[in-house]
NUFINU-199744 format. One record per atom (N, C-alpha, C): residue number from 1; y, z, x; atom name; residue in one letter; chain. Coordinates in Angstrom, 2 decimals, m for minus. Layout:
<sites>
SITE   num        yy        zz        xx   atomo   residuo   cadena
SITE   NUM         Y         Z         X      CA         A        A
...
</sites>
This chain:
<sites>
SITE   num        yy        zz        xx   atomo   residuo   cadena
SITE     1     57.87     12.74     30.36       N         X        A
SITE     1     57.28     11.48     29.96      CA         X        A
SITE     1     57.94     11.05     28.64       C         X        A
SITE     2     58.53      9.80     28.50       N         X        A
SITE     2     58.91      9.76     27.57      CA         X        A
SITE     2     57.88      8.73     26.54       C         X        A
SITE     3     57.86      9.28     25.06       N         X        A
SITE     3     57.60      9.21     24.10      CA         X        A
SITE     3     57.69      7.95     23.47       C         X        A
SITE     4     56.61      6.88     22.62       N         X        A
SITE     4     56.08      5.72     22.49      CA         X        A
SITE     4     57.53      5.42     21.84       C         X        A
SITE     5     57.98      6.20     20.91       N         X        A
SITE     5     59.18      5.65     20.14      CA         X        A
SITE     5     60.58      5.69     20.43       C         X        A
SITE     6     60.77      5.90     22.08       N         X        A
SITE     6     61.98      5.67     22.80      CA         X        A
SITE     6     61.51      4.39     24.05       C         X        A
SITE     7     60.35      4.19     23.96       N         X        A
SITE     7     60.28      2.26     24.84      CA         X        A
SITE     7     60.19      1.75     23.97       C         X        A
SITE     8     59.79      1.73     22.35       N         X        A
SITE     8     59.66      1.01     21.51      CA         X        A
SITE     8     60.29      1.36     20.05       C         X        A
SITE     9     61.69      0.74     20.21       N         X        A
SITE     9     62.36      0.92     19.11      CA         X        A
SITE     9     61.95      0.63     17.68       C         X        A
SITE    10     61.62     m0.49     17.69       N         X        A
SITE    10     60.67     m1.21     16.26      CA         X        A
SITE    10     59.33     m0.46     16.00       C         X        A
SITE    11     59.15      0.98     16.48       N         X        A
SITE    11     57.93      1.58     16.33      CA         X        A
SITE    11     58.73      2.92     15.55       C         X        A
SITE    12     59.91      3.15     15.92       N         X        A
SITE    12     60.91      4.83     15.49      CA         X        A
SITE    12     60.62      3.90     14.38       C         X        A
SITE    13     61.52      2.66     13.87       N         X        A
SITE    13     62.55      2.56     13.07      CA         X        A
SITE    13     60.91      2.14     11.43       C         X        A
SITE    14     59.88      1.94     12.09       N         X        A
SITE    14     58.69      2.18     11.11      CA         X        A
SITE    14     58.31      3.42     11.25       C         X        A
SITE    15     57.78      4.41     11.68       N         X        A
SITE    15     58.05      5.23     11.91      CA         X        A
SITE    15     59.14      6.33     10.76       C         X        A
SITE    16     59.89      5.91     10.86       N         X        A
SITE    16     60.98      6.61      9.73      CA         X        A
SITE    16     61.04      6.23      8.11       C         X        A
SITE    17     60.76      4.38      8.43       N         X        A
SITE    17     60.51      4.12      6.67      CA         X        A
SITE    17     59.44      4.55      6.27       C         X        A
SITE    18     58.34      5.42      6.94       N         X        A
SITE    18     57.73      5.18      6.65      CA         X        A
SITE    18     56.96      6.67      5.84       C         X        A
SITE    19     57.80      7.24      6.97       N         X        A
SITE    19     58.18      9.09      6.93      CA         X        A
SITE    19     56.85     10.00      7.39       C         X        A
SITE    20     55.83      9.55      8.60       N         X        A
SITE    20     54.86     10.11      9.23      CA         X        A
SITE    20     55.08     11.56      9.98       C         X        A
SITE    21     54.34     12.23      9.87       N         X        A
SITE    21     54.83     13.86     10.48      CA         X        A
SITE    21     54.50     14.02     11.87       C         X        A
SITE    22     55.23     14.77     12.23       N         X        A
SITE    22     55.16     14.65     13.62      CA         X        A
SITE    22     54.02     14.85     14.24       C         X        A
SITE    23     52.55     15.65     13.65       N         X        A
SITE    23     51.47     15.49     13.70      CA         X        A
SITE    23     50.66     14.25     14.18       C         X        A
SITE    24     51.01     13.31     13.16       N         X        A
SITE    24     50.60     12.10     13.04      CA         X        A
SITE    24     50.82     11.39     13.97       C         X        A
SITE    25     52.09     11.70     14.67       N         X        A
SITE    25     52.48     10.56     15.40      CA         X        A
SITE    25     52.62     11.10     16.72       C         X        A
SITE    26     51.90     12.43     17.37       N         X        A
SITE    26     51.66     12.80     18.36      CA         X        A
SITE    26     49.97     12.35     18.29       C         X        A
SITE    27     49.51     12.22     17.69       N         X        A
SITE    27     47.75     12.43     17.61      CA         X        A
SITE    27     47.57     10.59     17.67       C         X        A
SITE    28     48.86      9.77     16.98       N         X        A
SITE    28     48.44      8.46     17.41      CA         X        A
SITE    28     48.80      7.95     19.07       C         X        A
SITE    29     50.23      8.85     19.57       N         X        A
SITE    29     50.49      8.70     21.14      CA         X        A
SITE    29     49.68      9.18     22.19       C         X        A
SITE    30     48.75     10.44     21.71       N         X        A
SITE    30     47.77     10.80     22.14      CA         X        A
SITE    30     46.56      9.63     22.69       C         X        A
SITE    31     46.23      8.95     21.16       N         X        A
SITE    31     45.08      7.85     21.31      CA         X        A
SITE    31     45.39      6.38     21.52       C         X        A
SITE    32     46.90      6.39     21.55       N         X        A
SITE    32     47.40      5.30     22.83      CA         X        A
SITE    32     47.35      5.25     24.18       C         X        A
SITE    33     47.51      6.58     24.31       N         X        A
SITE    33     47.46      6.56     25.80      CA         X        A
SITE    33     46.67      7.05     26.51       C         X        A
SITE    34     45.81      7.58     26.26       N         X        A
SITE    34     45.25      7.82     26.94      CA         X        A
SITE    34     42.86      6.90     26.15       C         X        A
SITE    35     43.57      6.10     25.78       N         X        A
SITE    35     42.42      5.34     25.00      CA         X        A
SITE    35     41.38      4.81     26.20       C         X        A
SITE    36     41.69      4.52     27.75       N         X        A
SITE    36     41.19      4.01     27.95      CA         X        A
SITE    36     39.98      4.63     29.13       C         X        A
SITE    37     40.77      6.22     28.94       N         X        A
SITE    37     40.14      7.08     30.03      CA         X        A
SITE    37     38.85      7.79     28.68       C         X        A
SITE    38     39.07      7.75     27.39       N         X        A
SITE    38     38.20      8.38     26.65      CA         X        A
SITE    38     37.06      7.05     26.18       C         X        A
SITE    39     37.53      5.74     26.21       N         X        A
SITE    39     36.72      4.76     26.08      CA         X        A
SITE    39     35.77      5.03     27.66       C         X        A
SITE    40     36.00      5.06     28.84       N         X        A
SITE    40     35.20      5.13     30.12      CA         X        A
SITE    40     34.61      6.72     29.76       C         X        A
SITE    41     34.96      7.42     29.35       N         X        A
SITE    41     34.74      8.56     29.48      CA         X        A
SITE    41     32.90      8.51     28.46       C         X        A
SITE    42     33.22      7.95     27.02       N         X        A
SITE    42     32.37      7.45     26.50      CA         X        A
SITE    42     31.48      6.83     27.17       C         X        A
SITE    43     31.15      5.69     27.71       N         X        A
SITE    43     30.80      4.96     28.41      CA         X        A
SITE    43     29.48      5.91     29.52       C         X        A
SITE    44     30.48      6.82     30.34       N         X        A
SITE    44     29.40      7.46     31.13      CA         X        A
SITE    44     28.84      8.51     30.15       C         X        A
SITE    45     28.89      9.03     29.39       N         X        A
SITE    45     28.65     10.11     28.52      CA         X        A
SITE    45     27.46      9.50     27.51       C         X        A
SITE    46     27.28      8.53     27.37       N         X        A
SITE    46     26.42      7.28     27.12      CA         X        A
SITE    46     25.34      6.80     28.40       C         X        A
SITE    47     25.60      6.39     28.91       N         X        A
SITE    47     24.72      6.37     30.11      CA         X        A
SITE    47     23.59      7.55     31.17       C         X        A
SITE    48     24.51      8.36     30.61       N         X        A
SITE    48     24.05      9.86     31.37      CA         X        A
SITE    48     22.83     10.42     30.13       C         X        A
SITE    49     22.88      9.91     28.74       N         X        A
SITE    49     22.26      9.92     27.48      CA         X        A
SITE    49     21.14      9.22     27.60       C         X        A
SITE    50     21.33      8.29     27.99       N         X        A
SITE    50     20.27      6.97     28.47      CA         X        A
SITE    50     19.33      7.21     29.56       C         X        A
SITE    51     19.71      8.02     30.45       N         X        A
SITE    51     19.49      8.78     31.85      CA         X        A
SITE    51     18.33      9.48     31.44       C         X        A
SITE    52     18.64     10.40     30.39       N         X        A
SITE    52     17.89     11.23     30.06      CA         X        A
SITE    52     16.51     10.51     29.50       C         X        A
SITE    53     16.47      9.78     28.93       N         X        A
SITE    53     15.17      8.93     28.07      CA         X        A
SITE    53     14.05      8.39     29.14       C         X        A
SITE    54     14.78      8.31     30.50       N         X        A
SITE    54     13.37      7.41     31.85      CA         X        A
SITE    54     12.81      9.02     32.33       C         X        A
SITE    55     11.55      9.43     31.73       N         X        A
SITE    55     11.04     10.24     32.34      CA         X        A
SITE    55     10.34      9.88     33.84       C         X        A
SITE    56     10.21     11.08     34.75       N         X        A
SITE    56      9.51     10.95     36.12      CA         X        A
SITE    56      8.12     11.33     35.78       C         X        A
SITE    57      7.85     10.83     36.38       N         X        A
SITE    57      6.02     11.19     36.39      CA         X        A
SITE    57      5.78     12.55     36.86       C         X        A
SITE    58      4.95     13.42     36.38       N         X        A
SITE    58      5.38     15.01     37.03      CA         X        A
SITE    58      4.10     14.83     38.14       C         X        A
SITE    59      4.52     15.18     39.28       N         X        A
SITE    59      3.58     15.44     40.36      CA         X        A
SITE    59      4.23     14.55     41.36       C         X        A
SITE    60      5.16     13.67     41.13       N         X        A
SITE    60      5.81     12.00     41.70      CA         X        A
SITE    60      5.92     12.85     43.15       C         X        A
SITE    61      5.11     11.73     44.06       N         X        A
SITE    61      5.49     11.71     45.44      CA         X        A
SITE    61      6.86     11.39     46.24       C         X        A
SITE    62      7.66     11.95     45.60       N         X        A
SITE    62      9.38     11.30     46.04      CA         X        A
SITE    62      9.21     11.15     47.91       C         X        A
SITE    63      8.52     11.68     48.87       N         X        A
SITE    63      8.01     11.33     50.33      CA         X        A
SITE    63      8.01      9.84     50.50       C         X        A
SITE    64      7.54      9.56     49.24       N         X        A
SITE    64      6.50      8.43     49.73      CA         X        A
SITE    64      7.67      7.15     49.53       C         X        A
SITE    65      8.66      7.84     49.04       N         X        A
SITE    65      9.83      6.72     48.77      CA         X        A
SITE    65     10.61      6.26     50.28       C         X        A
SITE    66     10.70      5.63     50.89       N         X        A
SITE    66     11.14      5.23     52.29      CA         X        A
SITE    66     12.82      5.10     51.73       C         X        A
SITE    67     13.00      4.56     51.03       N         X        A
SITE    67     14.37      3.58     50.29      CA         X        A
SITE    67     15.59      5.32     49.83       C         X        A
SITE    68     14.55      6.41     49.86       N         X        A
SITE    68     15.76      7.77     49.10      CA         X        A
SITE    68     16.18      7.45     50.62       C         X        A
SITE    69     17.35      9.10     50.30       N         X        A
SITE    69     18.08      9.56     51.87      CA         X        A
SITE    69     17.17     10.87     51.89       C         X        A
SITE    70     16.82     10.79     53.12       N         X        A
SITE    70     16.23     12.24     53.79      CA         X        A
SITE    70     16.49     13.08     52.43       C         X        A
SITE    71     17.71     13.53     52.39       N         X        A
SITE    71     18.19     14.65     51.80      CA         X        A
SITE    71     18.16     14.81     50.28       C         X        A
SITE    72     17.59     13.74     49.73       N         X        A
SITE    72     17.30     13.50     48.66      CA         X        A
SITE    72     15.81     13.92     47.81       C         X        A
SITE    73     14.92     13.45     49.18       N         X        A
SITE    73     13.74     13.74     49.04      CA         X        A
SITE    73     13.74     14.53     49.00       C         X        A
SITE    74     13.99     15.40     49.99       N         X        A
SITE    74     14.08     16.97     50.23      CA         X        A
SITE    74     14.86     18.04     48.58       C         X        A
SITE    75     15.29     17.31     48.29       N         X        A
SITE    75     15.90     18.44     47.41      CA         X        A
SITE    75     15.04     18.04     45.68       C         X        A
SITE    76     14.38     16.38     45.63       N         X        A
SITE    76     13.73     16.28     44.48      CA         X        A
SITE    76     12.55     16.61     44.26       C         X        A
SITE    77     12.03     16.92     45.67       N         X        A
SITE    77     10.43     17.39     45.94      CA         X        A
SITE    77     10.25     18.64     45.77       C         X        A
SITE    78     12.05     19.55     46.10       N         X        A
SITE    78     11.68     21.01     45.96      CA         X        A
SITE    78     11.77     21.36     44.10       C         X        A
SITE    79     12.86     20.58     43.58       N         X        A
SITE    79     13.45     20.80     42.55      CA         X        A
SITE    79     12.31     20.15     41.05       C         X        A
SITE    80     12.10     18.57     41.54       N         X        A
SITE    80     11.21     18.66     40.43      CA         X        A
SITE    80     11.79     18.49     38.92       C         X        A
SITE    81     12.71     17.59     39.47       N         X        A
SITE    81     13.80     17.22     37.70      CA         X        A
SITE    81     12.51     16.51     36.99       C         X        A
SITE    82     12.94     16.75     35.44       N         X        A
SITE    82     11.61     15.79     34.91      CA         X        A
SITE    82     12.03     14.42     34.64       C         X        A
SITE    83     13.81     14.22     34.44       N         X        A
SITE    83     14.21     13.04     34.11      CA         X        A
SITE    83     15.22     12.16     35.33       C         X        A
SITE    84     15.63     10.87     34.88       N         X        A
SITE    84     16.32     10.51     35.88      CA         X        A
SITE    84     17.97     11.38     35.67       C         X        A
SITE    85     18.05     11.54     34.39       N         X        A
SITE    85     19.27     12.00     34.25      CA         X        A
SITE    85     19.48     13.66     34.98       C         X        A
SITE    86     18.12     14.37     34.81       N         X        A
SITE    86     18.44     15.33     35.33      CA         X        A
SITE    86     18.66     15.30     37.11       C         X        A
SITE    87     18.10     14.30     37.66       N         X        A
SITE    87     18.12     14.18     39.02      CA         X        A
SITE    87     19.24     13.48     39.56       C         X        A
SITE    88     19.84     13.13     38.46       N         X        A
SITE    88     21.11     12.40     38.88      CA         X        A
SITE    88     22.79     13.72     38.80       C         X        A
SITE    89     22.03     14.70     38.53       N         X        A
SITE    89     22.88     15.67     38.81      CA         X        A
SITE    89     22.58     17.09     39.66       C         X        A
SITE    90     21.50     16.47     40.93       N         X        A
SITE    90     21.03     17.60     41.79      CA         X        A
SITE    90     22.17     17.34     42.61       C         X        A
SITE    91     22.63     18.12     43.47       N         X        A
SITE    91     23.62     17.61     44.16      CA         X        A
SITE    91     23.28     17.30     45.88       C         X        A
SITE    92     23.47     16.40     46.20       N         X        A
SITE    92     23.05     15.82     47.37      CA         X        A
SITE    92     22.17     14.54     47.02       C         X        A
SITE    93     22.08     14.25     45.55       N         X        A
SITE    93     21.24     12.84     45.65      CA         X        A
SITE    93     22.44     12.31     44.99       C         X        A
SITE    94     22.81     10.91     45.57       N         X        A
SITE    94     23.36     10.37     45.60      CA         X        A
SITE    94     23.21      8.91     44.33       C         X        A
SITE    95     24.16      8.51     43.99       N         X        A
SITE    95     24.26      7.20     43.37      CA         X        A
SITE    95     23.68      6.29     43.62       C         X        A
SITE    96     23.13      6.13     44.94       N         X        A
SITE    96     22.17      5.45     45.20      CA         X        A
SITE    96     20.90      5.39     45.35       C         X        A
SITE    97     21.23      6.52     45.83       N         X        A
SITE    97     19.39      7.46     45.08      CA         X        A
SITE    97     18.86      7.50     44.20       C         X        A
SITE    98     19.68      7.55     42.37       N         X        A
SITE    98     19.45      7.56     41.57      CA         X        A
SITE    98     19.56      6.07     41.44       C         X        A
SITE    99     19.89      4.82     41.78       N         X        A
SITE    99     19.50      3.46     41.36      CA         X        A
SITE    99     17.78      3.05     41.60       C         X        A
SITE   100     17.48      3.78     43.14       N         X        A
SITE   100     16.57      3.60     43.50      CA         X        A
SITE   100     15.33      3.97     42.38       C         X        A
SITE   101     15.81      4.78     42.11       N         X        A
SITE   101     14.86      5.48     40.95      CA         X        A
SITE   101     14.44      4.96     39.73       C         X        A
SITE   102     15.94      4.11     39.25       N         X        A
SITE   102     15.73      3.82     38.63      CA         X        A
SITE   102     15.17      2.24     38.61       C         X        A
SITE   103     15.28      1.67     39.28       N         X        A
SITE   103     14.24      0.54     39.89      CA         X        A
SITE   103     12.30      0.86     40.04       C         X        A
SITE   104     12.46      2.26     40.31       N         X        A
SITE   104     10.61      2.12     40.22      CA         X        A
SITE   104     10.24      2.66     39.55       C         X        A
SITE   105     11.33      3.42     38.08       N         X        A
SITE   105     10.59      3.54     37.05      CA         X        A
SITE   105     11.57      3.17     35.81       C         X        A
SITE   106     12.03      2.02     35.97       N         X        A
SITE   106     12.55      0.81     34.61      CA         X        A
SITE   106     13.95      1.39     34.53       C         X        A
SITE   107     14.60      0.81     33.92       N         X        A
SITE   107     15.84      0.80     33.08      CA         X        A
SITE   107     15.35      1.04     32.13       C         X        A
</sites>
């Protein structure tokens, strides 16, 4: 892969007046390029934070939900997460399972 300051000449030639260590200027190609997978990355890492704050009601009839998948019910009725965030990482409930959820008990 080549390196920010061989597609971009006017970046070496500051770069050199300027006399940055090679430290510096791996740790800024670092947060060029890859800025936009750690900005999304943020993003869900944030949300999954947020996840955590909608508590479930403890005793919640997840049966009584028509709208889960079979397999959903089945695994939140045995399991018994207390939050949405924790139920959003049982595996077999789905992304849509967890919207549902979060529709009958708030954003």
């Amino acid at each position: 892969m080549k390196s920010l300051t061989e597609v971009v000449p006017r970046l070496k030639k500051f770069i050199e007046q300027n006399n940055f260590s090679a430290e510096v200027i791996e740790q800024a190609e670092i947060q060029i390029k890859y800025r936009g997978y750690i900005e999304r990355e943020k993003y869900y890492a944030d949300k999954m934070h947020r996840l955590e704050d909608i508590i479930i009601p403890e005793g919640f009839d997840y049966n009584a939900m028509q709208s889960l998948t079979i397999e959903a019910r089945q695994k939140l009725s045995r399991i018994r997460p207390s939050t949405i965030g924790h139920a959003s990482r049982i595996p077999g409930v789905s992304p849509a399972d967890i919207n549902v959820l979060l529709v009958k008990f708030g954003r």
